[in-house]
N, C-alpha and C positions, 0 to 999 in steps of 0.2 A: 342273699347272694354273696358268693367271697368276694373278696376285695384283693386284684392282683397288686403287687408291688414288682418294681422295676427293679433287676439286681444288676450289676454289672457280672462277667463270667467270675471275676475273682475276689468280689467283692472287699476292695480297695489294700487286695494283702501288701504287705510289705515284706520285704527280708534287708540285710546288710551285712555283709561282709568286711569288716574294715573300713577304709575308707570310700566302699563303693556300696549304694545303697540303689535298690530296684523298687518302684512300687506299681501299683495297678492304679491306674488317675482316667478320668470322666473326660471326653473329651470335647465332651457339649454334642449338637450335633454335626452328622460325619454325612454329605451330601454327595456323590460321585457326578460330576461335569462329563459329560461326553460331546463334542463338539461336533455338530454335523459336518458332512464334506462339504467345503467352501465356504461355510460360514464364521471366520475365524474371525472375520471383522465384526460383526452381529456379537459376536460374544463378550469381543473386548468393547465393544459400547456398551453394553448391560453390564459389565464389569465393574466399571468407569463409576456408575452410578454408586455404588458401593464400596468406590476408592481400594478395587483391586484391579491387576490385569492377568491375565492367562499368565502363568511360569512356565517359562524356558526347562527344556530337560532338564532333570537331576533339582531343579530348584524350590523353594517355597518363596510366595509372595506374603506378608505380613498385612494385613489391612487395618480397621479402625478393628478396639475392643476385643484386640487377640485373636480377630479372625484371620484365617490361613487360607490361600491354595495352596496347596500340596501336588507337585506332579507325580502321577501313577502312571505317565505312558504314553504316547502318542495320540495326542489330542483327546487325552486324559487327565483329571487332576481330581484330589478331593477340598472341598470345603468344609473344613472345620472348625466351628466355632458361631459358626451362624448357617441361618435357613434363605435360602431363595422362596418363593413361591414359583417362579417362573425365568429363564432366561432363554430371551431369543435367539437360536441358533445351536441351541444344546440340548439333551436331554436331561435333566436333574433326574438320580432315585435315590432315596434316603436310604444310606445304609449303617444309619446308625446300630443298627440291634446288631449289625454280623460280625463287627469288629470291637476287638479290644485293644487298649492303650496302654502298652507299660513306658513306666520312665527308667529310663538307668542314669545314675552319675554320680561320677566321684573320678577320684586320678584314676587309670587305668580303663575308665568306663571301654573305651574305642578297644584297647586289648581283651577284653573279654568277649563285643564282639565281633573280633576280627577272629576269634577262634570257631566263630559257628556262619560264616558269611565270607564269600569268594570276593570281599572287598576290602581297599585299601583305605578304612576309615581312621589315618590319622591324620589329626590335623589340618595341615599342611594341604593332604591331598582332598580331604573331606573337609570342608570347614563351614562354619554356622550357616544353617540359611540352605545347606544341599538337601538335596532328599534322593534316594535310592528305590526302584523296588527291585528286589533282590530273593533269595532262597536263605532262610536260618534253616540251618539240616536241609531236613526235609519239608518245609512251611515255607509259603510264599509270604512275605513280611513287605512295608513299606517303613523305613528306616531314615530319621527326620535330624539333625544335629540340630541339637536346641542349645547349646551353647559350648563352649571350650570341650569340658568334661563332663558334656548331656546328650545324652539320646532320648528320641518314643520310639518305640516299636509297635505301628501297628498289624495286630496280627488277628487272620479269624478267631471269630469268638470260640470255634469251635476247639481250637487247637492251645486255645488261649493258656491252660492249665500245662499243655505240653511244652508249650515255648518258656514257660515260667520255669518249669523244670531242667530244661536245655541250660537257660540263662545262669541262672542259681550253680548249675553244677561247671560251668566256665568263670563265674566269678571263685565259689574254693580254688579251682587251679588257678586263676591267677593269685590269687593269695596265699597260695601257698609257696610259691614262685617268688614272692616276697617283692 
């Protein structure tokens, strides 16, 4: 019988530009929160137990052992970095297999991309701890500030190779742009 193995889509490539380096990173698993109508309190008690709460738009919650909520949306969020079995008032589905994780960072990370994203990710106006979801081109992406001059971008698996391509070719222009 064969024996499958588990790849990510980009199998952990990397590229760098200068001072701005992208790779493809594992994001453990990726669990989607959907909170039922009215049950917002049910959620953030099951939460609690696990020393998160539901995120406020645009934000990430940080919990124990790097675990994240991630908000995706209106009474949406992902969990990544750890698994539930179960939370009352939500529906949990793992959607680890459909999405991939790139990182970006270095100086300019936010201009490279502010060139492919109808957002104003600098700094100032984006800063650690926000989260977007948003449109790269044509890909729906969920876009994370992980620190000063760090991004994730998660993006479907399926498009995964396409958005790598996007990225890469906005990093040359800004370096070349000097």
């Amino acid at each position: 019988m064969p024996e499958l193995i588990a790849k990510t889509a980009l199998q952990g490539q990397t590229a760098a530009r200068g001072a701005l380096t992208m790779r493809e990173v594992d994001p453990g698993q990726i669990s989607s929160v959907a909170v039922f109508p009215g049950q917002e309190k049910a959620v953030e008690r099951g939460l609690e137990v696990v020393g998160l709460s539901f995120p406020a738009p645009n934000a990430v919650v940080e919990g124990k052992n790097g675990t994240r909520l991630v908000w995706t949306g209106r009474d949406q969020a992902f969990l990544i970095g750890s698994e539930l079995s179960a939370l009352e008032g939500a529906a949990l589905t793992d959607q680890s297999g459909g999405w991939s994780c790139l990182s970006l960072t270095g100086q300019k990370a936010a201009d490279v991309l502010m060139r492919l994203v109808p957002l104003d990710l600098r700094l100032a106006r984006f800063p650690v701890g926000r989260a977007a979801r948003s449109g790269l081109n044509h890909m729906n992406v969920v876009l994370i500030r992980t620190g000063d001059e760090a991004f994730e971008i998660l993006v479907f698996r399926s498009m995964a190779h396409t958005a790598w391509h996007e990225i890469e070719a906005a990093m040359a222009g800004v370096q070349a742009r000097g």
